[in-house]
C-alpha positions as CSV (number, residue, x, y, z in Angstrom):
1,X,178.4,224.0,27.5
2,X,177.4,221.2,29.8
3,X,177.8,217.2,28.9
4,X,176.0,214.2,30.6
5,X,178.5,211.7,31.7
6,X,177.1,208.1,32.3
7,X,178.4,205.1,33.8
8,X,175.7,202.6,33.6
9,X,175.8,198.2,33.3
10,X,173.9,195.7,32.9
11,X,172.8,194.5,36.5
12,X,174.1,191.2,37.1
13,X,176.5,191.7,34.5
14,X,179.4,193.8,35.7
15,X,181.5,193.6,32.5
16,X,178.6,194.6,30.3
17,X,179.8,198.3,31.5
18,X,179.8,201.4,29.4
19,X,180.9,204.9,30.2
20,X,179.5,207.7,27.4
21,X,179.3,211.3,27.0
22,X,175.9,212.5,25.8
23,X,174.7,216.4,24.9
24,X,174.0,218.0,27.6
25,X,172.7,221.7,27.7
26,X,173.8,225.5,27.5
27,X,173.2,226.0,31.6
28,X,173.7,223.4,34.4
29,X,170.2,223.8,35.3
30,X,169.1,222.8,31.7
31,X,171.1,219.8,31.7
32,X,170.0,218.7,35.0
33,X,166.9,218.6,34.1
34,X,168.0,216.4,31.2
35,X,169.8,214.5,33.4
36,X,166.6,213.8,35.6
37,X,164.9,213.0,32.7
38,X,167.2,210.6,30.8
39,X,167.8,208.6,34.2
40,X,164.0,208.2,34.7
41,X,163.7,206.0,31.4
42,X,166.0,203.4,32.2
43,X,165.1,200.1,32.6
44,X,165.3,198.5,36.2
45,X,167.8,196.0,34.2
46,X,170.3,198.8,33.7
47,X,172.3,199.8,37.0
48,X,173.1,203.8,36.4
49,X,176.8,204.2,38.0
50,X,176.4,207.9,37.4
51,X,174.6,210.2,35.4
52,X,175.8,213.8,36.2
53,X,176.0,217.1,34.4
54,X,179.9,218.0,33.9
55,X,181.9,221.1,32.3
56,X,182.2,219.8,27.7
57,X,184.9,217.5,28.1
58,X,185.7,217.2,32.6
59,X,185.8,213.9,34.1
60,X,184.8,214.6,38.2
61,X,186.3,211.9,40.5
62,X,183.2,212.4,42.7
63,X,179.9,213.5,41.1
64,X,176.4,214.3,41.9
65,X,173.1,214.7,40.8
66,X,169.9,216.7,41.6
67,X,167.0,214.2,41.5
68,X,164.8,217.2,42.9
69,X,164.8,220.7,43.2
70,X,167.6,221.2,46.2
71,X,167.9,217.4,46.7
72,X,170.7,216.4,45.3
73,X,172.8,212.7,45.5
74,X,176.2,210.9,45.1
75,X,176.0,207.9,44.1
76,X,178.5,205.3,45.3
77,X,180.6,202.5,43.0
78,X,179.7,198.8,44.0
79,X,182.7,197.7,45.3
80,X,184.5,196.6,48.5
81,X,186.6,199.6,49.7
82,X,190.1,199.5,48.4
83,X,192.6,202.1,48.0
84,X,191.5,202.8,44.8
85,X,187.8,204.0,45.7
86,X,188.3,205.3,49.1
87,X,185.9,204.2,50.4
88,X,182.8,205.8,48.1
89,X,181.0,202.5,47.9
90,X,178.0,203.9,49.3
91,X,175.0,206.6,48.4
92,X,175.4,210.2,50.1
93,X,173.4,212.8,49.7
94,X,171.8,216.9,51.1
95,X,168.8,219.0,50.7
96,X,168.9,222.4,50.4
97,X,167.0,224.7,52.5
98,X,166.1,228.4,52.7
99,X,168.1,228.4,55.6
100,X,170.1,225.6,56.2
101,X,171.5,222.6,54.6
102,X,171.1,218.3,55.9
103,X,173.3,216.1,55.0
104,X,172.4,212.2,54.6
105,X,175.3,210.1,55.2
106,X,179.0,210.8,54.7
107,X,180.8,208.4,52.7
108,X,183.5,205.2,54.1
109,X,186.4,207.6,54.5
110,X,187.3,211.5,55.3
111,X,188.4,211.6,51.8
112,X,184.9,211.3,50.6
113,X,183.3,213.0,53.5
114,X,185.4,216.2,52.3
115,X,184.7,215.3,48.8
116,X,180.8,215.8,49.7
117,X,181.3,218.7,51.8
118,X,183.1,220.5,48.8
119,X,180.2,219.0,46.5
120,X,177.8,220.9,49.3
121,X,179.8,224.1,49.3
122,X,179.6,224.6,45.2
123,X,176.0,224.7,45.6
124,X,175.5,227.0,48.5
125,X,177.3,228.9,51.4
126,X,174.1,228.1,53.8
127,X,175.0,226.8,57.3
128,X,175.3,222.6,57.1
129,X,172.8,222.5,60.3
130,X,172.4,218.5,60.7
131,X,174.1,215.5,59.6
132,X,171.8,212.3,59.7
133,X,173.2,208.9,59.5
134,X,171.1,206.4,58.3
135,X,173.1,203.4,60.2
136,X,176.0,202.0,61.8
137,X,177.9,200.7,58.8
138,X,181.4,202.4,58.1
139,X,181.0,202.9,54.6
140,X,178.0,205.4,55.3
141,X,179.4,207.3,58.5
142,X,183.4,207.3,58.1
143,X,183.6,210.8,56.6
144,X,181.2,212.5,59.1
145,X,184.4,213.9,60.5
146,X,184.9,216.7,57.8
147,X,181.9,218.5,59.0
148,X,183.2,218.7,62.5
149,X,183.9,222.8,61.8
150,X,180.6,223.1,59.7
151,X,178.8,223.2,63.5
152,X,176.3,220.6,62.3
153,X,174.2,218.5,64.9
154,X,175.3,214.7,64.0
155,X,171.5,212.4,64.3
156,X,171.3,209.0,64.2
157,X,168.6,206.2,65.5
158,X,168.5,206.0,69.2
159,X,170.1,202.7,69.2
160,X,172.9,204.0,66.4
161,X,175.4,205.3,69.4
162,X,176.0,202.6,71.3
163,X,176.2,199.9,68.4
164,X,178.8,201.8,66.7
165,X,181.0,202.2,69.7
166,X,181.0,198.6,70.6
167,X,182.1,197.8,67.1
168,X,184.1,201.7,66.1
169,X,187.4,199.7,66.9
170,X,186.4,196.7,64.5
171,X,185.1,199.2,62.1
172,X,188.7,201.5,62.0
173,X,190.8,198.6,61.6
174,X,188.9,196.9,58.8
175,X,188.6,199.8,56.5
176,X,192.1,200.7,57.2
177,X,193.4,197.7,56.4
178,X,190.8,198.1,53.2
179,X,191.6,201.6,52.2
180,X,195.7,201.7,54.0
181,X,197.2,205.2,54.1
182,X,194.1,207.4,52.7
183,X,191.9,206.1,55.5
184,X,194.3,208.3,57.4
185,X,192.0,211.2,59.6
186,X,188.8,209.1,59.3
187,X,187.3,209.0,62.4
188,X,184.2,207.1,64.4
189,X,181.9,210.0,65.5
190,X,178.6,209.2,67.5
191,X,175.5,211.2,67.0
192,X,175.0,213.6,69.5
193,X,171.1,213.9,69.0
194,X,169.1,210.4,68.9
195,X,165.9,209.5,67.2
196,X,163.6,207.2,69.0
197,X,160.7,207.6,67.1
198,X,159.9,210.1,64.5
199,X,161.8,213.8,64.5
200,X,160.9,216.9,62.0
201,X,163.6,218.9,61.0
202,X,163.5,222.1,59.3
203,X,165.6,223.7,56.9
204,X,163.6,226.8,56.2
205,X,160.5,227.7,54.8
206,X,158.2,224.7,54.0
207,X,161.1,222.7,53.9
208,X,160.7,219.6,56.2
209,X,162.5,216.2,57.1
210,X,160.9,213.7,58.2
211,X,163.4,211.4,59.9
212,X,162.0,207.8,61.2
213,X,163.5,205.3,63.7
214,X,162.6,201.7,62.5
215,X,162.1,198.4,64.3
216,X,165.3,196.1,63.6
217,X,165.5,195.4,60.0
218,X,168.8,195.9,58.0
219,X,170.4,196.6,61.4
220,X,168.7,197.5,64.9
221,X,169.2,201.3,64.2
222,X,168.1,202.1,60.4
223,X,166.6,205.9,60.3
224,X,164.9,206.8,57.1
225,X,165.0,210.6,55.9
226,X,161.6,212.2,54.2
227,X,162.2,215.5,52.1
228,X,158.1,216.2,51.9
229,X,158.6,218.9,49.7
230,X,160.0,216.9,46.9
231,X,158.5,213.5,48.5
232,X,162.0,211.7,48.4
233,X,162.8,209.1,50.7
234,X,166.2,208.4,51.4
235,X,165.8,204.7,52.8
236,X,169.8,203.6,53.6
237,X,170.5,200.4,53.6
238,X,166.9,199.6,53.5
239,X,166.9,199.4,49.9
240,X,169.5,198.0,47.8
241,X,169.5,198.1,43.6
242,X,173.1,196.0,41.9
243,X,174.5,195.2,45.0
244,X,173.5,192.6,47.3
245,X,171.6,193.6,50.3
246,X,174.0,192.9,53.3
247,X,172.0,191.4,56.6
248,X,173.1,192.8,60.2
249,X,170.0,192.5,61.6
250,X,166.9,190.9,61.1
251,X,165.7,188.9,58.1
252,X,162.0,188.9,59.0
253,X,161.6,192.8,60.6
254,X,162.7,193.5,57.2
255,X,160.9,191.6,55.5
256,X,157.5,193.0,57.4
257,X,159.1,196.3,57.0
258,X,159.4,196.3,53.0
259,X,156.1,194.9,52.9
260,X,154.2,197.3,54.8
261,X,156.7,200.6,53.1
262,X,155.0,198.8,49.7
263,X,151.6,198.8,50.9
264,X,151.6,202.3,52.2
265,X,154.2,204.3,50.5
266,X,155.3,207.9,52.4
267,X,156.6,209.3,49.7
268,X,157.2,208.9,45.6
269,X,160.8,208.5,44.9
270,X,163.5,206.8,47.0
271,X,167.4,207.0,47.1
272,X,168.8,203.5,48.2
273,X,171.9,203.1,50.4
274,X,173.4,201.6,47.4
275,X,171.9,201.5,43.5
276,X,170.5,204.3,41.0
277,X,170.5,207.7,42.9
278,X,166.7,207.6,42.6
279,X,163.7,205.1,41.9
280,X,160.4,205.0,41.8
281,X,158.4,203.8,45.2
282,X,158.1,200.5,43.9
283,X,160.9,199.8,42.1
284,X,162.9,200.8,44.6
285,X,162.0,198.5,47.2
286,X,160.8,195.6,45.2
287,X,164.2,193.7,44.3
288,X,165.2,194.0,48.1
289,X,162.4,192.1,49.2
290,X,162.4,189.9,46.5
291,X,165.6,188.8,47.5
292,X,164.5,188.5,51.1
293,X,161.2,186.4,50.3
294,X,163.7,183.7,48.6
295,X,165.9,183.7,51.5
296,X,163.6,183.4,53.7
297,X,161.7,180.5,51.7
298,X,164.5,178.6,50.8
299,X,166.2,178.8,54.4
300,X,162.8,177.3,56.2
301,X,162.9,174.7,53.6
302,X,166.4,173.7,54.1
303,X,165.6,174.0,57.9
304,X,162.6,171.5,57.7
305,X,164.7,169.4,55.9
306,X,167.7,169.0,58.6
307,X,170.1,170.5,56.0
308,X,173.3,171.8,58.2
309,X,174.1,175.5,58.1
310,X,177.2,175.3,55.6
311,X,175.4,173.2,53.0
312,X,172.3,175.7,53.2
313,X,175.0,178.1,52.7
314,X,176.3,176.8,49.5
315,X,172.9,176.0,48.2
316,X,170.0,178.5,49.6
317,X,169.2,181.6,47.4
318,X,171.7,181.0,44.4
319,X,168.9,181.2,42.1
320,X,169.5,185.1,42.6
321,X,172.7,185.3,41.6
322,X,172.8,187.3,38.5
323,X,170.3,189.8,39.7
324,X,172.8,191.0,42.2
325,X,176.6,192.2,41.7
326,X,178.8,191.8,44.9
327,X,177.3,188.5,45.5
328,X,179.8,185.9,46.9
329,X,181.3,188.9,49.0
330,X,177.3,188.9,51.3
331,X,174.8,186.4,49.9
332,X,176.7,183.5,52.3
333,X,177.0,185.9,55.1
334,X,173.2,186.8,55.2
335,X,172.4,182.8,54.6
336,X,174.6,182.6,58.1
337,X,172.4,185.2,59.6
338,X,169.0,184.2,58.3
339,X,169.7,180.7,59.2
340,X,170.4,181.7,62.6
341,X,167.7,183.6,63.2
342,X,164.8,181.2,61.6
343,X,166.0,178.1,63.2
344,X,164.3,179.0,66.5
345,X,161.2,179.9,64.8
């Protein structure tokens, strides 16, 4: 017998948390379906920590979900890394093939990286062929080193390799200091195959990736992955649902590119860098650009009016507040960044 276990809040409520177990079905495959199903009627108000089949009565440190047939997705906590989490404060996830398996994204630490490959390895003994990271950011490429015996191509953005070298050093000392002894083994590794534009990747069959280099956005090197078969997107830190978004890059090409990804949608569902393992098209890029639109409104106002950086720091975009979890830890670092950026405008 299989049990649902959710973790879901209120979103801008943190301590308006609940964990519950709720029936599940005779067969994993039964309750996964349930699973897919209950997830899909929640409200865009109710942030879904987790919401995975388990074994009548097992607690799974690290769990995942099958939003599709052979898509399947971690989802991450919203916190700062800390020796507690390890790092897991981010979305992973891997299709399934008829031949070979991708992985998208590896976790903040080797700990969760070999947490994911053990996830992988319950559901099939096909060859791992590619690992695609979706950015720069540490707590999305960190655990990329526990596939280095699976023999898998590592991808990234053409502009991916060079940006996490300059800042790999910066990167290993923060989320060691973070994360302390368990960040142990965790290790910067560049991609060895670049995307500069658009790359197709197949796993066997009909089973096709689409993986797209974007102008600068979130950072200069976001890569989206497209399943076509199951038409989910998984758009990294392109979309964010809970927690903050978190600016590295550019507050207007992000802007344009939500609003065009909205008016033309590639694909139906979308797993987010961080948030519910899967939305719909809309809802899944809607709050992110919301957030953005304020930024940018507020910041050209504050501008205009000769308001110094600091003060438009304490003041611009706090009307968003309790949409977003996480929110003193990034809102004043992307006001810093915005406000640098639309200055010279």
């Amino acid at each position: 017998m299989f049990e649902l276990l959710l973790s879901a809040c209120l979103v801008g409520a943190p301590a308006d948390c609940r964990t519950e177990r709720l029936p599940g079905a005779e067969t994993l495959e039964e309750c996964r379906v349930q699973a897919r199903r209950g997830a899909a009627g929640f409200s865009p108000l109710v942030q879904v920590q987790s919401f995975a089949c388990v074994k009548a009565g097992e607690t799974p440190d690290y769990t995942i979900s099958e939003v599709a047939p052979g898509v399947f997705v971690h989802q991450g906590l919203h916190q700062e890394p800390d020796a507690r989490n390890l790092g897991d404060v981010s979305n992973q996830g891997f299709v399934i093939g008829s031949e070979a398996v991708a992985v998208i994204d590896t976790g903040g630490s080797l700990v969760v990286g070999k947490a994911l490959l053990a996830a992988i390895r319950a559901e099939t003994d096909l060859p791992i062929r590619y690992v695609i990271l979706t950015h720069m950011h540490p707590d999305h490429v960190m655990g990329t080193a526990a596939f280095a015996d699976e023999g898998a191509e590592v991808i990234g953005h053409a502009r991916m390799a060079p940006a996490l070298e300059d800042r790999s050093e910066t990167y290993l000392e923060a989320m060691g200091r973070l994360i302390g002894p368990a960040f142990g083994g965790s290790e910067v590794v560049l991609p060895s195959r670049e995307v500069a534009e658009e790359l197709t990747l197949n796993l066997g069959g009909a089973r096709d990736l689409v993986l797209q280099a974007h102008a600068t956005a979130h950072t200069d090197n976001d890569l989206t992955v497209l399943d076509r078969t199951s038409g989910v997107l998984f758009a990294g830190d392109l979309a964010f649902l809970g927690h903050t978004p978190a600016l590295d890059g550019s507050v207007l090409g992000w802007q344009k590119l939500l609003e065009d990804a909205i008016a033309e949608p590639v694909g139906d569902w979308i797993v987010p860098g961080h948030g519910p393992v899967i939305l719909s098209w809309e809802q899944g890029l809607t709050p992110t650009k919301a957030y953005l639109d304020l930024l940018i409104v507020e910041l050209r106002a504050a501008i205009a009016a000769g308001l110094p950086m600091l003060q438009a720091i304490r003041e611009v975009g706090r009307g968003a507040e309790m949409d977003w979890l996480l929110f003193e830890e990034f809102h004043p670092r992307n006001v810093t960044a915005a406000f640098k950026e639309l200055e010279w405008e």
